[in-house]
C-alpha positions in Angstrom: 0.0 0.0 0.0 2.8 2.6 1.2 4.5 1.7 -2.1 1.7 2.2 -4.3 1.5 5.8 -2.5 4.8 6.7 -3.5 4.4 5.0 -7.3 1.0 7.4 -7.5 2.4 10.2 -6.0 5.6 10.1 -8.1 3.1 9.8 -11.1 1.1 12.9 -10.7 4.6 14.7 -10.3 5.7 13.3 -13.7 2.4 15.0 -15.3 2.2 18.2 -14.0 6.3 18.2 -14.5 5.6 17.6 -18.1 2.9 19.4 -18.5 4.8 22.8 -16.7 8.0 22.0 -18.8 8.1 20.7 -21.1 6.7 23.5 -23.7 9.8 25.5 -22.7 12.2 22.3 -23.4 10.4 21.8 -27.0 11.0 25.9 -27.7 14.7 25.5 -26.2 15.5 23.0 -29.3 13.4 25.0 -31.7 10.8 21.8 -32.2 7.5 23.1 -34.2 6.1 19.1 -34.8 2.5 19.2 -33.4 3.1 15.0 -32.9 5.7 15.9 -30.3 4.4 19.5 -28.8 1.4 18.9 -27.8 -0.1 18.2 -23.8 -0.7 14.6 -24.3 2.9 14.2 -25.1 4.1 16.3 -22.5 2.0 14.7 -20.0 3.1 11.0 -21.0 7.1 12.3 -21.1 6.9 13.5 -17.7 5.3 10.4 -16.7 7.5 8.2 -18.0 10.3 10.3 -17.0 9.4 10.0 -13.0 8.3 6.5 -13.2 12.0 5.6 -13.8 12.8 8.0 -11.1 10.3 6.7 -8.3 11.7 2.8 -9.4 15.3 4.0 -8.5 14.2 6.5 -5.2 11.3 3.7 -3.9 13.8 2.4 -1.3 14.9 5.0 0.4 11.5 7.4 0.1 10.0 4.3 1.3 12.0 4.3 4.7 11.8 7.9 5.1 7.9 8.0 5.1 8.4 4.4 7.5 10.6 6.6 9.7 7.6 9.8 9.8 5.1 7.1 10.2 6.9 5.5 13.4 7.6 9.1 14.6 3.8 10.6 14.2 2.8 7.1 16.1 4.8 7.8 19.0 3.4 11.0 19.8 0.5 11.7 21.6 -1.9 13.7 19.6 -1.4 16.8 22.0 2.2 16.9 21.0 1.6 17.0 17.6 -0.9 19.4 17.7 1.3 22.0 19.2 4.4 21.1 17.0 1.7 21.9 14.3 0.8 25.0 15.5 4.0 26.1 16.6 5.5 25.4 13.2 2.7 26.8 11.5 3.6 30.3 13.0 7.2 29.8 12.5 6.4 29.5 8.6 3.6 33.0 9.0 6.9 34.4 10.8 9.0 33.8 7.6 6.6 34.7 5.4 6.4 38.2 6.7 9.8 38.7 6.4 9.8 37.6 3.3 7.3 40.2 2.4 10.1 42.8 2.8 12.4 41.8 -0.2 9.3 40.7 -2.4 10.0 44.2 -4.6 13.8 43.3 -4.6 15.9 42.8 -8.2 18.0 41.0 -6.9 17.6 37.0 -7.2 19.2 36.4 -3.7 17.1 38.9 -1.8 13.2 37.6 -3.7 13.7 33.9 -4.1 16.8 32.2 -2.1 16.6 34.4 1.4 12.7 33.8 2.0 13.0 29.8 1.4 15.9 29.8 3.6 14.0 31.8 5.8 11.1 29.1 6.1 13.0 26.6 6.0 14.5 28.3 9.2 11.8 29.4 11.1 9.5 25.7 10.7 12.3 24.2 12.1 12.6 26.3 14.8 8.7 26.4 15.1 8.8 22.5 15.4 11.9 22.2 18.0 9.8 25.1 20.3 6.8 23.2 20.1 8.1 20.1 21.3 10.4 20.9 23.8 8.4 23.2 25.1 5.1 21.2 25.0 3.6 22.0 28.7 4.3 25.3 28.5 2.7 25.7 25.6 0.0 24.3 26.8 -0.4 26.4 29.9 -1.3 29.5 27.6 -4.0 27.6 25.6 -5.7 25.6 28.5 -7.1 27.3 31.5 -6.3 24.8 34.4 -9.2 23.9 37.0 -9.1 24.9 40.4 -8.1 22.2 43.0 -9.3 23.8 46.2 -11.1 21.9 48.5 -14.0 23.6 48.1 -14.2 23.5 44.8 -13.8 20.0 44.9 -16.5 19.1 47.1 -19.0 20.9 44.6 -18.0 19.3 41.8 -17.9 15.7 40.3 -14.6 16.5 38.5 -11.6 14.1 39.6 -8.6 16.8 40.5 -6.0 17.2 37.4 -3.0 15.9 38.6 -0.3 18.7 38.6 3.3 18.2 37.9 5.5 19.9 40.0 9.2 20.6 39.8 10.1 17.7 41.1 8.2 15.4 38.1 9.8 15.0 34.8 8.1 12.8 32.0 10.7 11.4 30.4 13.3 8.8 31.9 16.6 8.9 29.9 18.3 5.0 30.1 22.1 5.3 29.2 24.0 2.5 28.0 25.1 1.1 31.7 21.3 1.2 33.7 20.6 -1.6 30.5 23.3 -3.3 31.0 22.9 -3.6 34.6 19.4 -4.7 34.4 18.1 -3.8 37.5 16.2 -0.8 35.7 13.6 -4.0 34.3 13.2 -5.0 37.6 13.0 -1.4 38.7 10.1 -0.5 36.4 7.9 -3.8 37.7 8.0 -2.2 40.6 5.6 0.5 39.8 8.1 3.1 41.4 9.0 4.9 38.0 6.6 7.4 36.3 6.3 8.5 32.7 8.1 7.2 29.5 11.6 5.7 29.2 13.6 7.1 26.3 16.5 5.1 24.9 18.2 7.2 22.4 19.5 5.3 19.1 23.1 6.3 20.4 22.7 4.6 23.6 21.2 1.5 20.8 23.9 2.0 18.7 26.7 1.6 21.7 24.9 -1.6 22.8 25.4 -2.9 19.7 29.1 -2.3 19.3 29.7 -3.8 22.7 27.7 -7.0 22.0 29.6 -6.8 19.1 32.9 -6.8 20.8 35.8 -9.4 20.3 36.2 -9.1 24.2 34.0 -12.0 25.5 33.4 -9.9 28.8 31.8 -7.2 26.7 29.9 -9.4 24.4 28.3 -10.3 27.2 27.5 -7.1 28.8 26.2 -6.1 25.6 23.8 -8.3 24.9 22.4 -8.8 28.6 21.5 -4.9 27.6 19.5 -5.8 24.4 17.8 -8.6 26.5 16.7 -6.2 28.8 15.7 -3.3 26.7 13.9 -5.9 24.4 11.8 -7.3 28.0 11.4 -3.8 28.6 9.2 -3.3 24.9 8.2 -6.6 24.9 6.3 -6.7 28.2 5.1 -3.0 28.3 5.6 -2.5 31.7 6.2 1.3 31.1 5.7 2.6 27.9 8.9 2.7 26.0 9.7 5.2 23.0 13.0 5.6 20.9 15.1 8.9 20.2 16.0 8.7 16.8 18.0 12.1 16.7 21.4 12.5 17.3 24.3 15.3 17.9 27.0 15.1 14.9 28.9 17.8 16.7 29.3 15.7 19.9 31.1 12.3 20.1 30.7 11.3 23.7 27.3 9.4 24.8 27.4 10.4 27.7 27.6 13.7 26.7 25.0 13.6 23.7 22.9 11.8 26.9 23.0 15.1 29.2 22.6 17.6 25.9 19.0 15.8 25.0 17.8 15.8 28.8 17.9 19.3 28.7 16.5 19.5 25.6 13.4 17.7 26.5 13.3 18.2 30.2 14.1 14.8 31.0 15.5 12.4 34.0 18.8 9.8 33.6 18.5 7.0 35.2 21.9 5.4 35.5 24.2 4.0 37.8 27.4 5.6 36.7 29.3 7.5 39.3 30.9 10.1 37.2 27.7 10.9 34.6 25.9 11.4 37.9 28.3 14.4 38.9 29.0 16.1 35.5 24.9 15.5 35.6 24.8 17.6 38.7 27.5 20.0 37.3 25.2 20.5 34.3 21.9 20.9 36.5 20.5 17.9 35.3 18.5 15.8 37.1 19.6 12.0 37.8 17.9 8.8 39.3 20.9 6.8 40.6 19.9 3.2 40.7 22.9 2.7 43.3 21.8 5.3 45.2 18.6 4.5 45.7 19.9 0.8 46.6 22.2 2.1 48.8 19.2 3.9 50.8 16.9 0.8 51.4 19.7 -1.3 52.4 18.4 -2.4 56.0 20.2 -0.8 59.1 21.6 -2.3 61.7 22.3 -0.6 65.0 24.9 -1.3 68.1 23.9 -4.1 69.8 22.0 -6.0 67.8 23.0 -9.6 67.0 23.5 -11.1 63.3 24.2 -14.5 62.3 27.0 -14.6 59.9 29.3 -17.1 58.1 33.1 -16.2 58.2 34.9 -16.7 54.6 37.8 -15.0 55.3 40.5 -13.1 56.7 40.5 -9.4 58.0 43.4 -7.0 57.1 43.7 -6.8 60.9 45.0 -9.7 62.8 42.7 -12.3 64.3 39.6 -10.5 62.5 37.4 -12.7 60.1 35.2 -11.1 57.3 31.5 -11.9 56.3 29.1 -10.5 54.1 25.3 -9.8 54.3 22.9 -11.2 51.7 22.7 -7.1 50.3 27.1 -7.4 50.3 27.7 -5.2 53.2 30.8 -6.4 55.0 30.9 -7.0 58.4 34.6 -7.5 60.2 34.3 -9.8 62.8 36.8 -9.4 65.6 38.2 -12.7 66.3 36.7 -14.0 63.6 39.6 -15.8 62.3 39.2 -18.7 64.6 35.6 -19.3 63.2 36.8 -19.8 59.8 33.8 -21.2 57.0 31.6 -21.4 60.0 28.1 -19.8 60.7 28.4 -18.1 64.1 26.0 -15.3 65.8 27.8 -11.8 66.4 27.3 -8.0 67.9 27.3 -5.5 66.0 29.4 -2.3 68.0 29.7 0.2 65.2 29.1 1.2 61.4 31.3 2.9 59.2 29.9 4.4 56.3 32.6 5.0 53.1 32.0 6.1 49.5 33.0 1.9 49.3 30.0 1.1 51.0 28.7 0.4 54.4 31.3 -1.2 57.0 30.1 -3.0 59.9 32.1 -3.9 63.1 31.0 -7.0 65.6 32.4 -9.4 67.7 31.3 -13.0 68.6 28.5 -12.9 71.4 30.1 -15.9 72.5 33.4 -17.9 72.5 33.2 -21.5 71.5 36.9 -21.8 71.6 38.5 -23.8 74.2 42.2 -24.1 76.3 43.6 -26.5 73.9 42.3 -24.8 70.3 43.9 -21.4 72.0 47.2 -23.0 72.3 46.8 -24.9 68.8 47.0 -21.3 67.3 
């Protein structure tokens, strides 16, 4: 169907082509035959003419209208509404501009400047409409009281408002996939609006899975499996970025520019995008942060049962983990080696490792003779 379009579209082109110009290429080579100048002609030769032109340009006109297509799906209707509008303007903008070199001589000033012109000013009408959709929308929709009062005299349900604090989009960069906990994340409920994988964050997945480095093969393709459960199983809705910034090569970099542009979150778990994030005034979810925070606490005095795997820097200390990966120093924990024993905790340590717990055995099992056998 979308290829017969094109064929049809291509066709009508070819007529009115040869209908427009071909009288002035028959009077360019002096031709007088009434067989060959005549509108039928014309018509046909421009016809025939674009037909071989649409078989040659079907591809990749076909996978530019696939790419609009996939684009004007993904947006909600309000979005495109106001990119309408907005770039309608833009092109009325240009247009009156344009009005002031319409008495010009000169070629430049009354036909190249006022295309370039709305050429310029529709683009710039689009990119304002959609990065700045909401406010926008603020100056065309008259919001509803949500005072209590109000509310008690009405049947409308209160409009949700979105504060500072509430951004739409979710930005995934290239780690948070690869780390997967952003799928299990998202089940959760706990994430709002839309997650946004740009095609460079696609594209570096790719290369890693791609990788002669077995380690990164890996990596790379645990993050396509978990962008692809992420689509798959519509547990938030999940839209791709297919723009890009030439001028930029970093990702992580390109990742920070369109947050701003669109107003949106990263979610990552990168340690150093999170601070050139906060540099930048960009907003971040850190996933490590926020597992960091709902790690359980422990407080002096209460007792733990632990397994001792190995040795403390110290001597006579043992080392054991919680199920979360905190470690917890034992003292004397060295004579309870690969056993499960109960112990204290006496003090915390928080470091940018981690969390760093001290205890000590609530009891010792050890006898005269194992004493003298170390």
């Amino acid at each position: 169907m979308r290829k017969r379009m094109i064929q049809l579209i291509f066709a009508l082109l070819g007529i009115g082509a040869g209908y427009s110009f071909m009288p002035m290429v028959w009077a360019g080579f002096n031709v007088q035959n009434r067989w060959l100048n005549n509108i039928f002609i014309d018509m046909v030769i421009g016809l025939v003419v674009f037909v071989v032109l649409s078989i040659i340009l079907i591809e990749p006109v076909e996978k530019l209208v696939q790419r609009i297509e996939k684009f004007l799906t993904n947006e909600k209707p309000e979005m495109i509404v106001t990119e309408v509008i907005s770039t309608v303007i833009g092109l009325l903008i240009a247009v009156l501009i344009s009005l002031l070199f319409s008495n010009s001589q000169l070629f430049f000033l009354n036909t190249i400047l006022p295309i370039v012109l709305l050429i310029l000013f529709a683009y710039l009408g689009f990119i304002l409409g959609r990065s700045r959709f909401n406010d926008i929308r603020k100056i065309f929709v008259r919001r509803k009281k949500t005072g209590l009062e109000d509310s008690e005299h009405s049947g409308d349900v209160l409009e949700r408002k979105a504060g500072d604090n509430f951004r739409k989009y979710k930005l995934l960069d290239t780690n948070i996939l690869i780390d997967g906990r952003i799928y299990d994340l998202a089940k959760t409920g706990f994430l709002e609006g839309i997650l946004v994988v740009p095609n460079f964050v696609l594209y570096e997945l790719q290369y890693i899975a791609d990788s002669a480095d077995s380690v990164k093969r890996v990596r790379g393709r645990r993050g396509l499996d978990i962008l692809n459960k992420l689509r798959d199983e519509k547990i938030m809705p999940v839209q791709m970025y297919d723009g890009d910034f030439d001028d930029i090569q970093e990702v992580d970099s390109k990742l920070l520019k369109l947050a701003k542009l669109i107003d949106a979150v990263v979610v990552t778990n990168d340690y150093n995008l999170n601070k050139v994030a906060e540099f930048q005034n960009v907003q971040v979810l850190n996933v490590n942060a926020l597992a960091k925070s709902l790690k359980p606490r422990v407080i002096p005095g209460e007792t733990l049962k632990v397994m001792i795997i190995k040795n403390g820097t110290e001597r006579q200390q043992g080392v054991a983990y919680l199920d979360d990966g905190t470690m917890i120093v034992v003292e004397d924990g060295h004579y309870y080696m690969n056993k499960s024993i109960e112990v204290e905790v006496t003090s915390a340590l928080q470091t940018d490792a981690g969390r760093m717990i001290f205890a000590k055995p609530t009891h010792s099992k050890r006898g005269i003779n194992e004493k003298n056998s170390n």
